[in-house]
Backbone as ProteinMPNN parsed JSONL, in Angstrom:
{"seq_chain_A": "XXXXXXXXXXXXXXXXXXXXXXXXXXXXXXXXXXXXXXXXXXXXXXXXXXXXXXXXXXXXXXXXXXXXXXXXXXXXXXXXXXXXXXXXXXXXXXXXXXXXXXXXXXXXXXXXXXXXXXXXXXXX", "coords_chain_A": {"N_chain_A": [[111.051, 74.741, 100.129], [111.442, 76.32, 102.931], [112.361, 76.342, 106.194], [111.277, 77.655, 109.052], [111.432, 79.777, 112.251], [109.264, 80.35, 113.179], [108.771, 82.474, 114.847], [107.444, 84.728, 114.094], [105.52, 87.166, 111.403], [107.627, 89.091, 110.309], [110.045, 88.181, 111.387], [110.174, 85.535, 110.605], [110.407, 86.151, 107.559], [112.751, 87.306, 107.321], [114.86, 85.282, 108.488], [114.433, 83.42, 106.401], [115.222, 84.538, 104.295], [117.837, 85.363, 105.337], [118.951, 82.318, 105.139], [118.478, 81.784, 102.694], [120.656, 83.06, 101.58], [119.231, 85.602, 100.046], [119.113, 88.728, 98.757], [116.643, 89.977, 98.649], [113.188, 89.326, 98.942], [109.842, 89.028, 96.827], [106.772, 88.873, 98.742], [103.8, 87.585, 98.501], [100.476, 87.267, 99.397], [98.598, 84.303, 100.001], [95.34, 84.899, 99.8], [94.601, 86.496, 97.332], [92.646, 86.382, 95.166], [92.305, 87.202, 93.041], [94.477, 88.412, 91.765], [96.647, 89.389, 88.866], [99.102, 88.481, 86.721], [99.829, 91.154, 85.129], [99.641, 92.92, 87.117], [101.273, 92.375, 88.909], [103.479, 92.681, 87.72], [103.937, 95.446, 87.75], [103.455, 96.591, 89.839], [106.28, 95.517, 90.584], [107.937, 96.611, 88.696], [107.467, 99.72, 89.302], [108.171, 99.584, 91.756], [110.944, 99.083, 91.45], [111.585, 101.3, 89.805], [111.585, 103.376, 91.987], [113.658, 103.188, 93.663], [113.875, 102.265, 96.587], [114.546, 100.355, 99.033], [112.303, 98.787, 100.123], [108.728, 97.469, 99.271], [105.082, 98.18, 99.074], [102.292, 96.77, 98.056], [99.124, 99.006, 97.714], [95.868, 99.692, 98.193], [92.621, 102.173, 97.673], [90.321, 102.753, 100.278], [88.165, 104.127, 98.969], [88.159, 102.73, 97.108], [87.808, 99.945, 97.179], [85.133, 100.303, 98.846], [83.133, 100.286, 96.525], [83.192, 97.882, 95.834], [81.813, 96.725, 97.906], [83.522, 96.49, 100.303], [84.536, 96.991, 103.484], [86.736, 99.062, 104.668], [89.097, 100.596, 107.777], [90.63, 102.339, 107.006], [92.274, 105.137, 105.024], [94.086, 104.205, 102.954], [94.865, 100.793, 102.315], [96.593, 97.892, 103.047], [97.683, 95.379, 100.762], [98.793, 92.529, 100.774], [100.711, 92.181, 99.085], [104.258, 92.454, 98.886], [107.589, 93.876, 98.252], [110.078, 92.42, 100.113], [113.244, 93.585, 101.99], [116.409, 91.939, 102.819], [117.295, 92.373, 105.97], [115.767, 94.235, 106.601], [113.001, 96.198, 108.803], [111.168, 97.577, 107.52], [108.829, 97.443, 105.425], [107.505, 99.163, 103.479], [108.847, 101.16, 102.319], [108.179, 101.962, 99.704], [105.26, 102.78, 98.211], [102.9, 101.578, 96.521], [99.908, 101.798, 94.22], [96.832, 100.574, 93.872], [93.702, 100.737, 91.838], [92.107, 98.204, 91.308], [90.088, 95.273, 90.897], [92.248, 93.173, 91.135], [92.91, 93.465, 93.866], [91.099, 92.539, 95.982], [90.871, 91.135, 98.458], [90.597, 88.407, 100.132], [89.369, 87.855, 103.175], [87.117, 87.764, 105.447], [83.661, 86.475, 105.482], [81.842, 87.609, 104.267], [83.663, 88.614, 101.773], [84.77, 86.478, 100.899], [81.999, 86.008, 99.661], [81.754, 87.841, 97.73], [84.015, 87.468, 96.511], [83.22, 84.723, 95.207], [80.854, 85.345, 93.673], [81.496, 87.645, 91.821], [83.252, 85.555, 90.484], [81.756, 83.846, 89.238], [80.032, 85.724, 87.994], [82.44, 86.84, 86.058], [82.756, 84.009, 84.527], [80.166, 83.646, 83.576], [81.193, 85.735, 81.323]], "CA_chain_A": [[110.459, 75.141, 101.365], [112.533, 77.251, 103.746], [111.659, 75.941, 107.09], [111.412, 78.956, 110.074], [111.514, 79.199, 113.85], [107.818, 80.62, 113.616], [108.526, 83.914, 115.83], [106.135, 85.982, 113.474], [106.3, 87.012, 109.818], [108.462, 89.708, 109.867], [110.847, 87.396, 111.642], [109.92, 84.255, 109.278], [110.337, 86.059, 106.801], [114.133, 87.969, 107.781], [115.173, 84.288, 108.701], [114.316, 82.678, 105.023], [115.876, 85.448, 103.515], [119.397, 84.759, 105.361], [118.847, 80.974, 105.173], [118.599, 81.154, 101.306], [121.243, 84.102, 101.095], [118.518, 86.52, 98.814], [118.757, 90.131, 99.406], [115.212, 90.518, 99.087], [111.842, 88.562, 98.185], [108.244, 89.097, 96.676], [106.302, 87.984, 98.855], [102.297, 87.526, 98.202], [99.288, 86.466, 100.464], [97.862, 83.607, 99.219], [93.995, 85.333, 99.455], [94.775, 87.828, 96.708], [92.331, 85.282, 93.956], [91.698, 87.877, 91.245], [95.343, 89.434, 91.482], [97.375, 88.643, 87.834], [100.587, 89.32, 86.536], [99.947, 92.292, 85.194], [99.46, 93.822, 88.414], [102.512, 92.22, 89.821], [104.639, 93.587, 87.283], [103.126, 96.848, 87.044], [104.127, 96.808, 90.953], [107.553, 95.899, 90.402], [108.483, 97.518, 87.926], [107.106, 100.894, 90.183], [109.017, 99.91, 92.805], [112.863, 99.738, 90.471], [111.823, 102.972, 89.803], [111.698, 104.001, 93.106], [114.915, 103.216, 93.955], [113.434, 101.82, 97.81], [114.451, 98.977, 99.153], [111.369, 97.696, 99.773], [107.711, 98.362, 98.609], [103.863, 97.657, 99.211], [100.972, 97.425, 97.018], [97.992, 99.182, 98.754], [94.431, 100.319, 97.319], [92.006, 102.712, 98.659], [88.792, 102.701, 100.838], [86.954, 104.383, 98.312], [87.7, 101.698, 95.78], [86.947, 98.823, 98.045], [83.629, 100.518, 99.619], [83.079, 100.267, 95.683], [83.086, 96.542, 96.169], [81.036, 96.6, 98.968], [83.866, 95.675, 101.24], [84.364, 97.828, 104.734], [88.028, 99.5, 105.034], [89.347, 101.612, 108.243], [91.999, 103.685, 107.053], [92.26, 105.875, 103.284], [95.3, 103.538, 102.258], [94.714, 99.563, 102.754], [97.571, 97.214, 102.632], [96.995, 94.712, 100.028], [99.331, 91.949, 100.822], [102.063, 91.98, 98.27], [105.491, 93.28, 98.908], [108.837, 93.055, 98.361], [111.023, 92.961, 101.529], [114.826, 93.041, 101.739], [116.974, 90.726, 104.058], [117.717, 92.872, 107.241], [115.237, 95.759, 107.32], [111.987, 95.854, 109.234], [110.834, 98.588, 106.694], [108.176, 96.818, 104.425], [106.517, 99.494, 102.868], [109.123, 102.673, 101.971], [107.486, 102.53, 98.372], [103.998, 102.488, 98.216], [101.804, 101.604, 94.978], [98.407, 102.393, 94.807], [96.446, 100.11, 92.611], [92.677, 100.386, 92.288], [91.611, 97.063, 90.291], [89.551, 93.993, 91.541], [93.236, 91.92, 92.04], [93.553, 93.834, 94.942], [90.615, 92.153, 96.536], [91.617, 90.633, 99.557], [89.719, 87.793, 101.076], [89.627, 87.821, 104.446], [85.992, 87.283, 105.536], [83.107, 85.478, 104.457], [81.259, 88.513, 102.977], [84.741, 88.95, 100.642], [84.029, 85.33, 100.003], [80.618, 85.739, 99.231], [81.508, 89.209, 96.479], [84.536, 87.084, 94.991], [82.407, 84.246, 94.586], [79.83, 86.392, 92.898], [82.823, 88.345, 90.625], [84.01, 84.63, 89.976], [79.99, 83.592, 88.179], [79.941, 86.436, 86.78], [83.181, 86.685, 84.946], [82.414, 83.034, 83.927], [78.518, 84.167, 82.368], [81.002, 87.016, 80.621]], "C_chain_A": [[111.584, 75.43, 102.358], [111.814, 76.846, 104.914], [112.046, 77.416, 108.888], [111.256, 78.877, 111.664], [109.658, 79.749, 114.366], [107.889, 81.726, 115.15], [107.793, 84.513, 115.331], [106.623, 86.193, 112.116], [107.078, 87.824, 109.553], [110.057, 89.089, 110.288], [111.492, 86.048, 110.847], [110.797, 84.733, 108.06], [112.517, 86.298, 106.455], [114.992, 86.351, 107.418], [115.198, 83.554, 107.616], [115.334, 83.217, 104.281], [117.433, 85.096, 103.95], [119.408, 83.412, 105.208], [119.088, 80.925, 103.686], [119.878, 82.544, 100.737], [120.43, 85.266, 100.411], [118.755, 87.757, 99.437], [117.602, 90.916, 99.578], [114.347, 89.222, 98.343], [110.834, 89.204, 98.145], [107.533, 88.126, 97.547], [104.397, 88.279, 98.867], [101.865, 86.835, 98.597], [98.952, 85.652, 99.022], [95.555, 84.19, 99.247], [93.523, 86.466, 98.814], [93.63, 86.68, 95.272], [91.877, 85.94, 92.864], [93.422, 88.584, 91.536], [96.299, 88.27, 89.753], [98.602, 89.859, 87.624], [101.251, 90.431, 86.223], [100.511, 93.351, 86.276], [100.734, 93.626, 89.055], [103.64, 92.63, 89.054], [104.875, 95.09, 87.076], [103.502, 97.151, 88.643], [105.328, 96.754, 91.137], [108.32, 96.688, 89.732], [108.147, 99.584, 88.731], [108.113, 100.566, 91.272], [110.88, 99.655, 92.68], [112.808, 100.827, 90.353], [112.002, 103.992, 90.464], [112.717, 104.139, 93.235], [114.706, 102.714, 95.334], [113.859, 100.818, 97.65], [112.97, 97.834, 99.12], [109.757, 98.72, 99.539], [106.505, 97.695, 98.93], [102.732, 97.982, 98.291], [100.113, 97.748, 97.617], [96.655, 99.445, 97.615], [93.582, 101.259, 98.19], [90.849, 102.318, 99.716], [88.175, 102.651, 100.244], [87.184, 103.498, 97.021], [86.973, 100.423, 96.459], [85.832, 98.941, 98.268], [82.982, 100.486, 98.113], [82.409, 98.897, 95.082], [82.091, 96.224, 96.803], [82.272, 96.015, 99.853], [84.427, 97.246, 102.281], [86.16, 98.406, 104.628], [88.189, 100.604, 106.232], [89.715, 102.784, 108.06], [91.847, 104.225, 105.539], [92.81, 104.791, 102.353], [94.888, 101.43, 103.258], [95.804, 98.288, 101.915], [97.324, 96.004, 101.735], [97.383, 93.136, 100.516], [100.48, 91.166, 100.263], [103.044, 93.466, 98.356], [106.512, 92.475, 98.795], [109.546, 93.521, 99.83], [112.239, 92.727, 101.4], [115.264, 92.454, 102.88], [117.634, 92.153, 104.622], [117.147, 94.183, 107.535], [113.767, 95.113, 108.045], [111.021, 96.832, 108.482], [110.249, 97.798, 105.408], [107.467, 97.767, 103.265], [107.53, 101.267, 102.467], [108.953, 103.331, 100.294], [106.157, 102.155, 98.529], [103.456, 102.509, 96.983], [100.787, 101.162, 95.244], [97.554, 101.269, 93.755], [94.636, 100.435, 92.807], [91.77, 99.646, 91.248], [90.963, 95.962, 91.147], [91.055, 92.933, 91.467], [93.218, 92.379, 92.961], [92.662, 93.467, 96.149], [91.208, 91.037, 97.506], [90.86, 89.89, 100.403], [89.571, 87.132, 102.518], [88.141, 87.552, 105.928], [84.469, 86.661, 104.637], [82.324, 86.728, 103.696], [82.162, 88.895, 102.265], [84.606, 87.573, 100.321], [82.89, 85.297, 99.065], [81.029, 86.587, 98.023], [82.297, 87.777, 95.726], [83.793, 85.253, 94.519], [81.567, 84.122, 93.279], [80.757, 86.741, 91.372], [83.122, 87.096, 90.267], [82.578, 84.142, 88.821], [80.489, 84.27, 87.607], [81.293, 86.729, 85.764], [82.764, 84.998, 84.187], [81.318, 83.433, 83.081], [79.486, 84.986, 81.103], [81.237, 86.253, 78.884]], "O_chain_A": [[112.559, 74.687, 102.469], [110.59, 76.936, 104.817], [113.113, 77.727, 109.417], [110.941, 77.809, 112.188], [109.062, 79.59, 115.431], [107.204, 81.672, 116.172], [107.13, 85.146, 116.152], [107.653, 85.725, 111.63], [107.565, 87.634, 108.439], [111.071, 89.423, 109.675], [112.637, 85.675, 110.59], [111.69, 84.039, 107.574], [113.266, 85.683, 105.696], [115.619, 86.187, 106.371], [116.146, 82.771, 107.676], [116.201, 82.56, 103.705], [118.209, 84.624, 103.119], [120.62, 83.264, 105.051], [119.881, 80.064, 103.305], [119.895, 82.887, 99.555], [121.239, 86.153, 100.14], [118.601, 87.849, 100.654], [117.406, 91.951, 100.215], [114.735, 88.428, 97.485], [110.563, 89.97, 99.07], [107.542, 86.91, 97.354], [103.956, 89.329, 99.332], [102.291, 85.682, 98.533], [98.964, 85.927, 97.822], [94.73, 83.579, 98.568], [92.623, 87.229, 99.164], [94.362, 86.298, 94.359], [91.223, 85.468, 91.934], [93.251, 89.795, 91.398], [96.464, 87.057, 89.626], [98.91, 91.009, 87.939], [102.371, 90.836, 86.533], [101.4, 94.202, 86.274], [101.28, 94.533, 89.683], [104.701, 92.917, 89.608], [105.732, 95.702, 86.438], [103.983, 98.283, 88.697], [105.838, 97.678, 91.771], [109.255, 97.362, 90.164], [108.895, 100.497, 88.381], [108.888, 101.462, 91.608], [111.764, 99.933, 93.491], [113.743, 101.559, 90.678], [112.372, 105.111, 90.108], [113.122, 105.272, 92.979], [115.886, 102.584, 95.661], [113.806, 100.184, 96.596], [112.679, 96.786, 98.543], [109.577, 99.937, 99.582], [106.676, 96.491, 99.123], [102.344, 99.078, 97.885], [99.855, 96.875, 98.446], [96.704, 99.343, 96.39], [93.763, 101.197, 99.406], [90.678, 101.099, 99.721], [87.375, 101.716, 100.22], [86.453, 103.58, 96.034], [85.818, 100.044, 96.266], [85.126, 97.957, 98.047], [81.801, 100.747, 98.34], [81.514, 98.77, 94.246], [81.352, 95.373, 96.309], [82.027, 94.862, 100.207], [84.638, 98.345, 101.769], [86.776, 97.365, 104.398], [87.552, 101.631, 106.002], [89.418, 103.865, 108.569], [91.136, 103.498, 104.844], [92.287, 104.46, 101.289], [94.746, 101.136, 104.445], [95.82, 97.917, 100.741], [96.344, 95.45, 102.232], [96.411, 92.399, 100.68], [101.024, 90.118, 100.612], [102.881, 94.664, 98.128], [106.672, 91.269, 98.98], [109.531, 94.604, 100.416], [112.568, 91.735, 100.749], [114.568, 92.438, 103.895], [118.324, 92.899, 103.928], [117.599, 95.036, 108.298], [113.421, 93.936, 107.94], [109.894, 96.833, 108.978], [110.99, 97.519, 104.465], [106.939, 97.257, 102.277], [106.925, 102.336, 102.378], [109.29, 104.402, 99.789], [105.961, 101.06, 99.057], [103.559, 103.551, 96.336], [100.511, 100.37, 96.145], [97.956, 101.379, 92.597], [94.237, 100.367, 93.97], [90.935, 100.186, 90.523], [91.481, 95.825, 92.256], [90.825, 91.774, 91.812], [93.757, 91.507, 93.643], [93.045, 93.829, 97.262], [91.986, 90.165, 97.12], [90.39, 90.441, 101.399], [89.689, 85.93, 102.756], [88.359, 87.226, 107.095], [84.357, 86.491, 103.423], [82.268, 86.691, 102.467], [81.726, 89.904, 101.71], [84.223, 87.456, 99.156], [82.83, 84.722, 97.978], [80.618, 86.035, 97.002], [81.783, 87.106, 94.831], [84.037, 84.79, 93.405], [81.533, 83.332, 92.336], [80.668, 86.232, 90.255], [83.51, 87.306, 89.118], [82.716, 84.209, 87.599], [81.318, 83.973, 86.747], [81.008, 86.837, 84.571], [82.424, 85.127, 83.011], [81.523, 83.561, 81.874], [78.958, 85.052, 79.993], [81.165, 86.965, 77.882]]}, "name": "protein", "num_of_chains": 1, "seq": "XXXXXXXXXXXXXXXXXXXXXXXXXXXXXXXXXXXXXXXXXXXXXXXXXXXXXXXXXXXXXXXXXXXXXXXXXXXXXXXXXXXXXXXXXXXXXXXXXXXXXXXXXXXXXXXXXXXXXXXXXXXX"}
């Protein structure tokens, strides 16, 4: 545990990063509860290929509204990226995924689906 001055997370996160020397970290929301490793290597490995320092996994609208869950914008940030120690540039690779890890629970009707998605893979 890397302990931080709690200015915000792009600050948090800058601050860990020189504290433990790394030149970059993965870092992943903890309310990603269907994302697996696949997905997270299937993102890294996309973003070596890039050649970017750093990279974001996103998904669309029209997969989410798929879900039943509401999105503003075309492109919706998922909550896994890698960031490098000293940019403020989180996202100059973008990967697109459109799979149920990329569900993102953030209110209670995304509770209530992965709930639901959690039964029913169990019944499968």
């Amino acid at each position: 545990m890397v302990q931080t001055s709690a200015k915000g997370f792009v600050e948090d996160v800058q601050e860990a990063l020189e504290k433990l020397g790394f030149e970059c970290a993965l870092v992943v929301c903890s309310d990603l509860p269907f994302l697996s490793s696949p997905t997270v290597n299937e993102f890294l490995r996309a973003w070596e290929e890039s050649k970017k320092r750093s990279a974001a996994l996103y998904t669309t609208r029209e997969y989410l509204e798929t879900l039943g869950v509401k999105a503003r914008t075309p492109l919706v940030a998922v909550g896994v990226n890698v960031i490098p120690r000293g940019s403020r540039a989180f996202d100059e690779h973008r990967h697109i995924v459109q799979k149920l890890d990329v569900l993102n629970v953030n209110t209670k009707k995304e509770l209530e689906l992965a709930r639901l998605l959690c039964q029913t893979k169990k019944n499968e």
